[in-house]
N, C-alpha and C positions, 0 to 999 in steps of 0.2 A: 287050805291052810298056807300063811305065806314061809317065806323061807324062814324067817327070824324067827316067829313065832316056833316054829317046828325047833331051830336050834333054843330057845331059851326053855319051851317044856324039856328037851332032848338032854341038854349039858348043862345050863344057867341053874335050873330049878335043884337038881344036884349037888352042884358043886358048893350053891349057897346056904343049900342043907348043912353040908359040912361042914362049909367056913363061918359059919352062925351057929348050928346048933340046934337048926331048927327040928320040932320031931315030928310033926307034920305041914304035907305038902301047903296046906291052907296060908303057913304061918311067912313064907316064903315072897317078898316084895312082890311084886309086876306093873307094868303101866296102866293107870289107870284114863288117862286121856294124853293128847299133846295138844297145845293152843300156838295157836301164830297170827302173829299178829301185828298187822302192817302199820302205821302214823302216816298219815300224808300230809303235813300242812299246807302244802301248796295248794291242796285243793279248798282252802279259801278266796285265792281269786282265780283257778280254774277246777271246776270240779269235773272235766272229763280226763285229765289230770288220777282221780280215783276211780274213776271206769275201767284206766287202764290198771289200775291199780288189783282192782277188784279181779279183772281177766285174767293176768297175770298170777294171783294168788290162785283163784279158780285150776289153773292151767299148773301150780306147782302142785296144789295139795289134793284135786280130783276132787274135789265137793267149794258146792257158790258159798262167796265168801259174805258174811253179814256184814252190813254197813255200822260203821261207828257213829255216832252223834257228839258233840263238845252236852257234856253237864250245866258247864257255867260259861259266864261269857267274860270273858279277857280282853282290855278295852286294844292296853297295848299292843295284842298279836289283831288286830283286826277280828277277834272272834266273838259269834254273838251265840246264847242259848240253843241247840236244837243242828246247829249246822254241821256238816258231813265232816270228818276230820280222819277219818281211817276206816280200815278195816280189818275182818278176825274172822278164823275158822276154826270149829272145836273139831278135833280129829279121837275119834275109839274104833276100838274096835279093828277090824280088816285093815281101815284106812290108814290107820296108826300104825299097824307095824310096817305097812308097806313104806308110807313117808319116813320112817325111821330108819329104812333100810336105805332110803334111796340119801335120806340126809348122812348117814355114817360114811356108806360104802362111793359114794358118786360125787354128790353137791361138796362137800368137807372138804376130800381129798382136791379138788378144781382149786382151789381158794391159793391166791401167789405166795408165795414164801409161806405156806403152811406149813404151823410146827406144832401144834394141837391145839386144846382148847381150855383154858385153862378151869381149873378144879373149884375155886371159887361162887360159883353163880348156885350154888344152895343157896335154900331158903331158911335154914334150919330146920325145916319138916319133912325132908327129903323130897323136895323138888326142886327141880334143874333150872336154871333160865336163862339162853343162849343170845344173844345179838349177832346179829347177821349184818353185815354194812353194806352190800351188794346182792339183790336175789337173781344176778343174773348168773351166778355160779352151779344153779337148777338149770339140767338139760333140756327141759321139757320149754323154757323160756331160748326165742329165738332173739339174739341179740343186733340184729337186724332193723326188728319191727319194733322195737322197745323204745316209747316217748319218752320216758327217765329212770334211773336206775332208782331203787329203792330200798329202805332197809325196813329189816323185818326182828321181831324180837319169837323167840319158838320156847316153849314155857313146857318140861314135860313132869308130870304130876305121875307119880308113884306113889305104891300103897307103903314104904317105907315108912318106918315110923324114925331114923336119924339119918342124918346127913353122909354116915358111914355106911350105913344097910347101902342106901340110894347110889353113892358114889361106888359100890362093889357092884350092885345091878347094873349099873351103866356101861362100868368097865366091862364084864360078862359079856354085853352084849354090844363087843369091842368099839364104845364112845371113846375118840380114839382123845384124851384125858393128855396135856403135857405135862411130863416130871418139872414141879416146882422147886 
């Protein structure tokens, strides 16, 4: 069991008992997935451009990253039907609390003049959705060997039923949230 995990059954699951009301453990938020998810457009006129892309994502989140395709074709941006345009990886389970541990505690705090993240990015259903402007703030990415910096958008899906439940789950499991 990873670390987070152990504290969100241990203190999270409790305290939100409390602070909600809840009268059993069932009724109690928790993560249901996290999605991340890279755009590349550049790789319309180079798609090894999203190789790196795809290794890179591979190499932050521990599981191969699926290729995106365009839906439609946009004459303007150069894009036709069917062509490569990004990439996405669904994170449950293990993997998930582990990349949540490592996005909270390690990637977040690296990031320059960090002053939190703002409270905002609900969905109104109680899901989070973070943008990332640089994924080279993940240790696991050596800044070295990296052909271009990238952004990334990280989408996490909770059983929260409001925006309030979600945003006390997150906090709990110290989403380090700026005072607005």
């Amino acid at each position: 069991m990873t670390r987070l995990k152990k504290e969100y059954e241990e203190t999270v699951v409790p305290a939100l008992q409390k602070e909600f009301g809840y009268k059993n453990v069932m009724q109690v938020p928790h993560l249901e997935k996290i999605v991340v998810n890279m755009g590349v457009g550049e790789a319309i006129q180079n798609v090894k451009i999203l190789d790196a892309a795809m290794a890179d994502m591979a190499a932050i989140t521990g599981q191969k990253a699926k290729l995106n395709r365009a839906r439609i074709s946009v004459a303007s941006y150069k894009l036709r039907e069917g062509m490569p345009i990004g990439c996405k990886v669904t994170l449950r389970s293990v993997r998930m609390w582990e990349f949540l541990d490592r996005l909270v505690n390690i990637a977040l705090p690296r990031i320059r003049d960090f002053r939190g993240i703002s409270s905002k990015g609900f969905d109104g259903r109680g899901n989070y959705t973070l943008g990332i402007k640089e994924h080279i703030m993940f240790p696991e990415i050596e800044y070295d060997k990296i052909m271009q910096v990238f952004g990334m958008d990280i989408t996490i899906v909770t059983s929260a039923r409001t925006d309030e439940q979600a945003l006390a789950l997150l906090t709990h499991l110290k989403m380090p949230f700026r005072k607005n």
